[in-house]
N, C-alpha and C positions, 0 to 999 in steps of 0.2 A: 717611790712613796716618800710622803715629807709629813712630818712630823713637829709642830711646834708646842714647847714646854712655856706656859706661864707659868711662874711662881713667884705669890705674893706675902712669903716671908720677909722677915727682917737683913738676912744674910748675914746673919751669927754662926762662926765655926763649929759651934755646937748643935743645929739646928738639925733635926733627925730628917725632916724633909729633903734638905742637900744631899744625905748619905743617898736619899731613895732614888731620887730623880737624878742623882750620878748614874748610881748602879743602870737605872732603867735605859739611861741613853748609851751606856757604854753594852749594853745587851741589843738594843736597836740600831747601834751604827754597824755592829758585826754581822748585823741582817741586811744590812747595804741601806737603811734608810735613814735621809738629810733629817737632820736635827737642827731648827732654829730656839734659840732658849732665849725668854724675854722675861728678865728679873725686874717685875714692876716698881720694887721701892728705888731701884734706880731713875726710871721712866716715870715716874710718877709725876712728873706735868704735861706730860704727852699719853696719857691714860686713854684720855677720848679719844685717841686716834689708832690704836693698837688694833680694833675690829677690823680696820683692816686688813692685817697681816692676817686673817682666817684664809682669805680669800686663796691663797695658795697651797692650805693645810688640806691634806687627807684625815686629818685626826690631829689630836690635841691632848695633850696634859697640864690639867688645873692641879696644882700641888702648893696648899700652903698649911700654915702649920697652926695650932690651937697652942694660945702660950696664956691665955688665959678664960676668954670668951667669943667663941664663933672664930671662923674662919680669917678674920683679919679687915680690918678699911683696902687694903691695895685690893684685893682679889674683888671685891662687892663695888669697889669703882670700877674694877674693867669690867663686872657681869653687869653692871650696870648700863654704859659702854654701849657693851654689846646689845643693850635691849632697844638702846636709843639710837646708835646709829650702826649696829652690826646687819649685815647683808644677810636677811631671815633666810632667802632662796638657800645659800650658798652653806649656813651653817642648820637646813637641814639636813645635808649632806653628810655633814663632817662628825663622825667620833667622835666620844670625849672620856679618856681614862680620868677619874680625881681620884688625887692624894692627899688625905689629911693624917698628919701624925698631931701627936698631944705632947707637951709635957707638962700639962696637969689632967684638963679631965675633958672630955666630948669630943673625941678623934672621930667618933661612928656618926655624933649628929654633923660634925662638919662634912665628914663624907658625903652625908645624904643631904646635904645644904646644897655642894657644886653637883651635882648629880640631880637634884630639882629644879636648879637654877639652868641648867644643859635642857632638859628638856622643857621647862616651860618655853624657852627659846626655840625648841622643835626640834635639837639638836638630839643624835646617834646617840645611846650608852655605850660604856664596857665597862668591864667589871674593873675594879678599884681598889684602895691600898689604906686600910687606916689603922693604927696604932699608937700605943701608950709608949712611949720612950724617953725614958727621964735622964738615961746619961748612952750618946752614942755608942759611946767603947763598949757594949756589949753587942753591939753588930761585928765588929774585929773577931772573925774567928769562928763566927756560929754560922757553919754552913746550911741551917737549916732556914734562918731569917734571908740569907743571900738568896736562897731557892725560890723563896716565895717573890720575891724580886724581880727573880730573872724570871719566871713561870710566867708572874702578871704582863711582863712587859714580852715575850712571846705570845702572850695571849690579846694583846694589844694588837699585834701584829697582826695576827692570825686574824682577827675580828676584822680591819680594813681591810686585808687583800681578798678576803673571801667575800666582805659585803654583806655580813651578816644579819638577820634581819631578827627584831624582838616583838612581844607583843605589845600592842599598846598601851600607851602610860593613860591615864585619869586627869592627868594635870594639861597633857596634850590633846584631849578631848574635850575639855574645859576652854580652850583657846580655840577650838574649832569653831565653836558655835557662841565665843559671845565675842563682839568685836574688838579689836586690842587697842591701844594705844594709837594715836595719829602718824603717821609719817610725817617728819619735818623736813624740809627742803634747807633749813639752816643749818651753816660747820658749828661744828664742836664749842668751837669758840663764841661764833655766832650765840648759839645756845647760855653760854655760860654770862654773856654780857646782858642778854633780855633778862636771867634769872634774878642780877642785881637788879634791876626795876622790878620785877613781880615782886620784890623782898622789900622795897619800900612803898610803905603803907598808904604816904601822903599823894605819892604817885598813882598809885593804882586808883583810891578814891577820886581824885579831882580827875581823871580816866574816865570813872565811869557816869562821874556826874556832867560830861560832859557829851555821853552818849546818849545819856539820858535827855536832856538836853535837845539833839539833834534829832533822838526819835521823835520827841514832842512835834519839834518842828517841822520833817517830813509829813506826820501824820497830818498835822494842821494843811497842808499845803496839797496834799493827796484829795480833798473832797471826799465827801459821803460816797458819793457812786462809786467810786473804786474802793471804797473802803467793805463793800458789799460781797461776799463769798462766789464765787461764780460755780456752782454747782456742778457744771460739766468742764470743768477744765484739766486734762489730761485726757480723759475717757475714750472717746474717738479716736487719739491715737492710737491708744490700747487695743481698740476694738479693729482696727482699720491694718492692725498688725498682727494678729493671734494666727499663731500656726498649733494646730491641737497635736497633744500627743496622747496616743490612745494610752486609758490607763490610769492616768498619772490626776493626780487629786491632789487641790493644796488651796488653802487660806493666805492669801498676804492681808499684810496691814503697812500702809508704805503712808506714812508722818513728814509732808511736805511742810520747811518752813515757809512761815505765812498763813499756814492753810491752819483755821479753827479745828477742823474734825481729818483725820485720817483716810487716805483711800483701800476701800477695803477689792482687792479683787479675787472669785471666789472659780475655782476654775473644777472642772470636772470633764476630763474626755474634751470631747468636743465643746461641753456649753461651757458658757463663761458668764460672769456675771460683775458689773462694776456701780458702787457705791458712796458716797460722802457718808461714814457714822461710824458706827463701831461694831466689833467683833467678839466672842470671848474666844480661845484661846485658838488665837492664829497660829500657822505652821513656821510661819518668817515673820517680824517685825522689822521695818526697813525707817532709820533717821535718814533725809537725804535735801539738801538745800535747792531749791527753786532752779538754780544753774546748773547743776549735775541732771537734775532730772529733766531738762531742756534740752543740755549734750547727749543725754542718751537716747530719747526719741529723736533726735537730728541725726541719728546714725555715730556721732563724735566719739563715744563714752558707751562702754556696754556693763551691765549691772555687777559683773563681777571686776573690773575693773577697777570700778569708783572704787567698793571695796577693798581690796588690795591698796589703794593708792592713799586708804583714809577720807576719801570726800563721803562714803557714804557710810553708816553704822547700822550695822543687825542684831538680833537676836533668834536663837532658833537653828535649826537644820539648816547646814552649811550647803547639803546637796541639795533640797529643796529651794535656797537662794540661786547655785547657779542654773536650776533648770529656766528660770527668769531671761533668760537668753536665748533658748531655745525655744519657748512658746511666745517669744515677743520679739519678734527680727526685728530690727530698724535697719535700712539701710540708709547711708549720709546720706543728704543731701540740703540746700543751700537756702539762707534764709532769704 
């Protein structure tokens, strides 16, 4: 079992977090489990890169410390991090014990800070350590503070090797059904060098008057006939693919760009039904760009896929979007 500790304190000999996350590793390496420690304010230009190191953790300790307000800038860069380029598959897997101590005041809201941030990421709980400590030296001695120490970080243990399962969180069901953020294909660094252009102002406008611009032009150049809605386009595929599942009832509304009006397709049992217009309150709402929705009737791209990958965007019952693959085979084939 391997175990890595972030902690995004200051690294002050007084800092009641160090006493904890000593004790906790010196109670978990007696259990025979690898401990990596990654002291962010050291790391701190290599931030972006740290989700990495999940990939080999069975579990994890967020520990930093409250010295005035919130949890700290170091720890809210790596959960950040983590949001933008941590590997979701892999830290839904993984554990996560947090430690927040105070030495002034909101040890509990920072607790329930790394502990909200863990799972809106999808990430495992375990229970966690938070406390008021305003001068270490009163941990010297008091075997009762040591206990609760060593208790939590047995109970760490005990939570990964058994595989422990909790009920589900509100904040993780919230993330099921509305679609997240895009996957970037760009590094860390990558990322950080676009953000200086999206921060200048002058840049971004003569950007987009210059799109502006090009649509004009396209459009001008496109002619009226094509400028015209094609009423049946996608339909027949749809239709030419439908495998029924008995039972099974659902609304979509799939928002092809380009397309004026929305394709509504109304399915019940065996009958099916497909239209250009609108719906009130579809089962799945589906954003999805002309080219994804080409690759998927080409067999390339299957609807839960795009999803995952970011090319497509839903709202709605998450198991209702992937049944979208079962009542609609595509199998590839070549243009």
């Amino acid at each position: 079992m391997k175990i890595n500790i972030y902690y995004g304190g200051r690294g002050l000999m007084d800092d009641p977090t160090l006493y904890v996350i000593n004790k906790m590793q010196e109670v978990l390496e007696e259990l025979h489990v690898t401990i990596e420690r990654f002291n962010l304010y050291e790391l701190k230009n290599t931030i972006t890169t740290l989700p990495q190191t999940l990939k080999t953790a069975d579990g994890i300790i967020l520990a930093s410390t409250v010295e005035w307000f919130g949890i700290g800038g170091y720890m809210y860069q790596f959960l950040d991090a983590c949001w933008l380029y941590g590997d979701k598959e892999k830290i839904s897997r993984t554990y996560m014990c947090p430690v927040a101590m105070s030495t002034t005041y909101g040890e509990r809201e920072g607790k329930l800070a790394l502990a909200n941030a863990w799972e809106i990421l999808g990430g495992l709980p375990c229970s966690g350590i938070c406390g008021y400590i305003a001068d270490t030296s009163i941990f010297e001695g008091n075997e009762d503070y040591n206990r609760i120490i060593e208790k939590r970080a047995e109970n760490m243990y005990r939570t990964i090797n058994q595989k422990m399962t909790s009920f589900p969180a509100s904040n993780q069901a919230v993330k099921q059904k509305v679609a997240i953020t895009k996957n970037t294909d760009l590094t860390p660094q990558e990322s950080e060098q676009l953000s200086r252009y999206a921060a200048d102002d002058s840049y971004v406008k003569r950007q987009k008057e210059d799109i502006q611009e090009l649509t004009s032009l396209f459009r001008d150049m496109m002619g009226s006939s094509e400028q015209e809605e094609r009423k049946e386009e996608f339909i027949q595929e749809f239709k030419e693919h439908f495998v029924p599942q008995p039972g099974f009832k659902a609304v979509y509304k799939i928002q092809i760009e380009g397309k004026k009006q929305p394709l509504i397709i109304e399915i019940n049992g065996a009958a099916n039904n497909y239209y250009y217009g609108n719906t009130e309150s579809p089962d799945v709402e589906i954003h999805i760009n002309r080219e994804t929705i080409n690759d998927i009737i080409y067999g390339r791209m299957t609807f839960q896929r795009a999803f995952m990958g970011g090319a497509m965007k839903m709202k709605g019952d998450f198991k209702i979007l992937r049944t979208l693959d079962q009542i609609f085979v595509f199998i590839e084939r070549t243009l």
